[in-house]
PLY file of the C-alpha trace (Angstrom):
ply
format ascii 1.0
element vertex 112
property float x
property float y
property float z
element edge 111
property int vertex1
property int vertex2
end_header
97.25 81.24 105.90
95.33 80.36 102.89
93.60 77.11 103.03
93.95 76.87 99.03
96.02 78.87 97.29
93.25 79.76 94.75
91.64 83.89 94.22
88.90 83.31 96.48
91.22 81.98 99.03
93.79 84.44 98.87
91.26 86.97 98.93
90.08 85.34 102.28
93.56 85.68 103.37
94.24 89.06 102.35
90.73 90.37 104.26
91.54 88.98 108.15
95.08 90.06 107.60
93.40 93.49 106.68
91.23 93.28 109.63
93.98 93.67 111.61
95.65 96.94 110.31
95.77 99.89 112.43
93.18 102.56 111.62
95.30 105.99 112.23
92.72 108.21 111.45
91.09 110.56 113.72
87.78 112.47 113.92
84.42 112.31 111.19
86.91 111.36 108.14
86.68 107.84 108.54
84.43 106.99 105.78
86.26 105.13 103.27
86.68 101.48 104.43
90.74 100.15 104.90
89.45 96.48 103.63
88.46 98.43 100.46
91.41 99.95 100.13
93.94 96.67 100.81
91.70 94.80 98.22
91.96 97.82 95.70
95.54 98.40 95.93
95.60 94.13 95.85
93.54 94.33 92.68
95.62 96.99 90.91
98.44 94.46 91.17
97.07 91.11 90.58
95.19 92.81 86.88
98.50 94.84 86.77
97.22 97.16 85.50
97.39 100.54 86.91
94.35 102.20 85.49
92.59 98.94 86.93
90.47 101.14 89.17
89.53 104.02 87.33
87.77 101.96 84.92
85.92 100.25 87.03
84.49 103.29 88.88
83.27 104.26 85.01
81.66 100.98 84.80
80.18 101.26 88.04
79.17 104.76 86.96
77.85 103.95 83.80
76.65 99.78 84.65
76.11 100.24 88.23
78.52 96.90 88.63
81.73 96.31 88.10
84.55 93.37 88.37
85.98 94.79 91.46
82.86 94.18 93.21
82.18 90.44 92.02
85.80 89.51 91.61
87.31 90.85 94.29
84.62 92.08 96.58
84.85 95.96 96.95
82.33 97.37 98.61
83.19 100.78 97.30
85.93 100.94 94.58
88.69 103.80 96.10
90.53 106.56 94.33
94.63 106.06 93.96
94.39 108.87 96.62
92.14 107.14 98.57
94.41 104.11 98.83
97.30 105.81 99.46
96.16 108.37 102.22
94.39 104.99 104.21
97.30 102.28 103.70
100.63 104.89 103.51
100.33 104.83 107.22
100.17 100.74 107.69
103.44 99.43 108.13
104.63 96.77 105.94
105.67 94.29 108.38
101.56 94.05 108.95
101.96 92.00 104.95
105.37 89.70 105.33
102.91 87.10 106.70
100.88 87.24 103.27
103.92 87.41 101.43
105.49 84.33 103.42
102.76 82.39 102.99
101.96 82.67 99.34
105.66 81.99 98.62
105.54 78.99 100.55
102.48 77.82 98.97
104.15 77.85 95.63
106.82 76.34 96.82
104.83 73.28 97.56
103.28 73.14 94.65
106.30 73.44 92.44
107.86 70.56 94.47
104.59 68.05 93.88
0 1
1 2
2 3
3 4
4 5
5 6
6 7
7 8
8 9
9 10
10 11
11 12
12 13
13 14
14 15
15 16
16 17
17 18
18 19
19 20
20 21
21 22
22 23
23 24
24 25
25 26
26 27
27 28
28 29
29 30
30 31
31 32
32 33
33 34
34 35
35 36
36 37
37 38
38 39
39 40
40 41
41 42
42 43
43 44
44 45
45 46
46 47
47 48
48 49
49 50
50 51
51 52
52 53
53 54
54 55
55 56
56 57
57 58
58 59
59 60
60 61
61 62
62 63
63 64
64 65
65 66
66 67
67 68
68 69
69 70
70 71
71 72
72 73
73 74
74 75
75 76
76 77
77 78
78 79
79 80
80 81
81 82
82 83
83 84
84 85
85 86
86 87
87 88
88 89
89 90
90 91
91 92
92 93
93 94
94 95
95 96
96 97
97 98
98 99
99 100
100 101
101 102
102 103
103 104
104 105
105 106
106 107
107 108
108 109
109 110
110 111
């Protein structure tokens, strides 16, 4: 659960509940990194924008930084592909906890 419900936090969040999808690949084509993916696919909502990460592989390109690194902490920023051939096979049910718990922190906080 996140301790604040702030981006850093959630982010925090988001990464150990990442940590515990199942990796379904097989053999040498294991290279791109699952965490990357979850916070990519995570980033593409939260800026909601859906050509989030293509620009900021052309400002990596082009800068050799971009936001997705420093605001939410890619290592490597993935293709739509790339996102959806690592995290099409996690189920779900692996993100209700995320879901529960970010509901329930609003909840709170529209209460106070």
């Amino acid at each position: 659960m996140p301790k604040e419900l702030t981006l850093p936090g959630l982010l925090t969040y988001l990464e150990q509940v990442m940590a515990q999808f199942p990796d379904l690949r097989v053999g040498n084509n294991t290279q791109d990194d699952l965490r990357d993916a979850g916070l990519g696919a995570f980033a593409v909502f939260f800026t909601q924008s859906a050509s989030f990460l293509a620009r900021q592989s052309a400002l990596k390109l082009h800068q050799g930084r971009c936001n997705a690194e420093s605001v939410f902490g890619l290592q490597q920023v993935p293709s739509d592909n790339q996102i959806r051939n690592l995290l099409d096979p996690v189920s779900p049910t692996f993100l209700a906890a995320v879901y529960r718990q970010v509901f329930l922190a609003l909840d709170v906080r529209a209460r106070r």
